[in-house]
C-alpha positions as CSV (number, residue, x, y, z in Angstrom):
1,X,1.6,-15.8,9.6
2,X,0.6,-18.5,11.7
3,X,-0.2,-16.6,14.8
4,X,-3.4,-14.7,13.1
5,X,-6.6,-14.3,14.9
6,X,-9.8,-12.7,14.6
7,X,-9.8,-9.7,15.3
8,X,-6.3,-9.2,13.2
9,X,-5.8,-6.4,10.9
10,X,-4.2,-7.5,7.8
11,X,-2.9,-5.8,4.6
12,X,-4.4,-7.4,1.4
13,X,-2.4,-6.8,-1.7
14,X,-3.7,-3.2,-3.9
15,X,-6.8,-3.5,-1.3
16,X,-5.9,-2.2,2.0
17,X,-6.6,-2.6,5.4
18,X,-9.2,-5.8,6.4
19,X,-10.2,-7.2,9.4
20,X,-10.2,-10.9,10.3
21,X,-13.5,-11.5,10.8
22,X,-13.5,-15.6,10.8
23,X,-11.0,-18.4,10.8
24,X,-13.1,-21.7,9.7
25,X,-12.5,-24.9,8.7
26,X,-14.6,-25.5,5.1
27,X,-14.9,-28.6,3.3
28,X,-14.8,-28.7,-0.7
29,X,-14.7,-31.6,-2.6
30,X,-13.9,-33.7,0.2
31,X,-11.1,-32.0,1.3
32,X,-10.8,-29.9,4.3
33,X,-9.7,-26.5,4.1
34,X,-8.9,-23.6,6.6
35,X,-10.1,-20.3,5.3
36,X,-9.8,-16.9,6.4
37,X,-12.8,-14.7,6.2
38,X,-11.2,-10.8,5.6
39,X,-13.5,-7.9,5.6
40,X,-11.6,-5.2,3.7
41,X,-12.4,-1.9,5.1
42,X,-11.9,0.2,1.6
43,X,-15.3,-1.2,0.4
44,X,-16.8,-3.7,3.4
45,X,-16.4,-6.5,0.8
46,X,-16.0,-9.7,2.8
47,X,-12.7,-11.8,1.5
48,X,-12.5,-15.6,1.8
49,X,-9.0,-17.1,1.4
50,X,-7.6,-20.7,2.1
51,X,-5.0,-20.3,5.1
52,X,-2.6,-22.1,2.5
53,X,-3.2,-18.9,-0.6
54,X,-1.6,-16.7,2.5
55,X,2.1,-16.3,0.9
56,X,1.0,-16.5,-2.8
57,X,-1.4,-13.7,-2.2
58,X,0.7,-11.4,-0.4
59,X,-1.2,-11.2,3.3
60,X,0.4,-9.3,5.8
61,X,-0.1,-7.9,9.0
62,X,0.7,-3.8,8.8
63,X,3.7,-2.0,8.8
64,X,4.7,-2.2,13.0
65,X,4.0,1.4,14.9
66,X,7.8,1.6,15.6
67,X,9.0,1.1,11.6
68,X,6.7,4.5,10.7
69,X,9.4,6.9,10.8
70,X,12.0,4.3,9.1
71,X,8.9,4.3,6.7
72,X,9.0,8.2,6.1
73,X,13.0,8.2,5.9
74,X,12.5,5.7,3.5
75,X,10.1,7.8,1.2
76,X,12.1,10.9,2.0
77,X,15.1,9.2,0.5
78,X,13.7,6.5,-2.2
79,X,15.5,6.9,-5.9
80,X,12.5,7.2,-8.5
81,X,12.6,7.2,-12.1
82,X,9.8,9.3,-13.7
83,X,11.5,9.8,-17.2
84,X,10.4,6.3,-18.4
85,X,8.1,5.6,-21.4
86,X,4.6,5.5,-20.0
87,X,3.6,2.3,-21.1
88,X,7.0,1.1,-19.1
89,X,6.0,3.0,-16.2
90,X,2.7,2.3,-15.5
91,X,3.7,-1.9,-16.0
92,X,6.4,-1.0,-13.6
93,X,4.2,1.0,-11.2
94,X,1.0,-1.5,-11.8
95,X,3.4,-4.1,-10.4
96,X,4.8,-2.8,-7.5
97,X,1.4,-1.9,-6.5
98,X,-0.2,-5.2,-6.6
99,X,2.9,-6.5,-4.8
100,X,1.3,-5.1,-1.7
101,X,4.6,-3.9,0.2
102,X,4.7,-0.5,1.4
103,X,8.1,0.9,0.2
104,X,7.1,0.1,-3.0
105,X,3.4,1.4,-3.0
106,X,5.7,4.9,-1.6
107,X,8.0,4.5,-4.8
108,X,4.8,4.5,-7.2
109,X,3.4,7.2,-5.2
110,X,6.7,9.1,-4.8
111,X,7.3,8.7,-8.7
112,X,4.0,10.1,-9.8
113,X,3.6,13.1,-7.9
114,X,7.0,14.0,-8.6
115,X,6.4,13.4,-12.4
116,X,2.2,15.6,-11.9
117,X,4.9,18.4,-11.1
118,X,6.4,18.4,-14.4
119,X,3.3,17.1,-16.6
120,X,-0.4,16.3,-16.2
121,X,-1.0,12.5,-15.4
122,X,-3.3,10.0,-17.2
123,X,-6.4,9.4,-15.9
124,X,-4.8,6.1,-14.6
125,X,-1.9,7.2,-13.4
126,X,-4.0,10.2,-11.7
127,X,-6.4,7.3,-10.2
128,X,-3.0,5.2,-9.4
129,X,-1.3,7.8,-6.9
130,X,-4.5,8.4,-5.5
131,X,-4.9,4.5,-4.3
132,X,-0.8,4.4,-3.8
133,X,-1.6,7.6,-1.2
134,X,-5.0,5.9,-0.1
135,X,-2.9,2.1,0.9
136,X,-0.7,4.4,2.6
137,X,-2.7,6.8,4.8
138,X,-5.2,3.4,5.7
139,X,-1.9,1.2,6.9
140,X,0.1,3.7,9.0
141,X,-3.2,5.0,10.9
142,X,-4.3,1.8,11.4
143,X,-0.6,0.7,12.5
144,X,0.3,3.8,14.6
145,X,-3.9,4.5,15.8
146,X,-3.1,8.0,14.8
147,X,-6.0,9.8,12.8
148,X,-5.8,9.4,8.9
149,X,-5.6,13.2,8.8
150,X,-2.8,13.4,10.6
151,X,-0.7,10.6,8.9
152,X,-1.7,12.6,5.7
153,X,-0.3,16.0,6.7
154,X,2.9,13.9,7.5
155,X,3.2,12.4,4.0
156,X,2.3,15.3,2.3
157,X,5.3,17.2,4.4
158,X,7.5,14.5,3.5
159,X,6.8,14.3,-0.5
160,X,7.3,18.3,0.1
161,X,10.4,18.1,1.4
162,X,11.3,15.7,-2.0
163,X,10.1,18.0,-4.0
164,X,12.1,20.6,-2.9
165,X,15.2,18.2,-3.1
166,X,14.3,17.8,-6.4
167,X,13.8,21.2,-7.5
168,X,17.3,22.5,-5.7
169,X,19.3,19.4,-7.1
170,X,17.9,20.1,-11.1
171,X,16.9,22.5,-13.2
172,X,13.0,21.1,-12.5
């Protein structure tokens, strides 16, 4: 991650999408630091991260344009488990969120509509696949520059399609 610039977009772990707004050099207790300065776009809060936090935090740039149908396969044919007891689940699901990666924010979305089909969800699992679908929709439109709507009709084609997998390989 050497190579970032303003003017980068960046994925910040369970945020989203921000822009690289600054790179500066700060000084803090005598020491010399490099910091980034990240607007996320999800709330316009503006970030301020040491250049040296990049790794432990998670920072990356978005999924690459080419990789969004590899994405989609990838949703399309991801192995969930939504059977689980809930406190297990939404520890399991709280973590692959905060990890930041895509294919795993996709399993935790995958999982929970698949399990809103069979049952009503908590009010934070309900507010959970609703920021797992929000990460999504924000990185592939600002990866791909196609219109949020228009990534959104994709995904909700795609968890269609695995629902009706679902419902034609069980008795759901």
């Amino acid at each position: 991650m050497n190579s970032l610039k303003v003017g980068d977009k960046v994925i910040y772990p369970a945020q989203g999408l921000g822009i690289i707004e600054d790179i500066q050099e700060e000084s803090f207790n005598g020491q010399v630091f490099r910091t980034l300065h990240i607007r996320l776009l999800c709330n316009n809060t503006l970030v301020v991260i040491p250049y040296s936090s990049i790794e432990e935090i998670g920072l990356r740039k978005p999924l690459p344009a080419k990789n969004m149908n590899k994405f989609f396969s990838f949703l399309r044919n991801c192995q969930v488990d939504i059977n689980t007891d809930w406190k297990d689940r939404y520890k399991g699901n709280f973590n692959l969120m905060k990890s930041g990666h895509l294919e795993d924010i996709a399993v935790v979305y995958k999982s929970l509509f698949l399990l809103s089909q069979i049952k009503p969800l908590s009010f934070r699992e309900k507010k959970m696949m609703e920021k797992a679908r929000e990460l999504i929709i924000s990185e592939l439109s600002a990866s791909t520059c196609y219109p949020a709507d228009k990534i959104s009709a994709k995904l909700n084609q795609t968890i269609a399609a695995c629902l009706k997998n679902l419902k034609k390989d069980s008795s759901f």
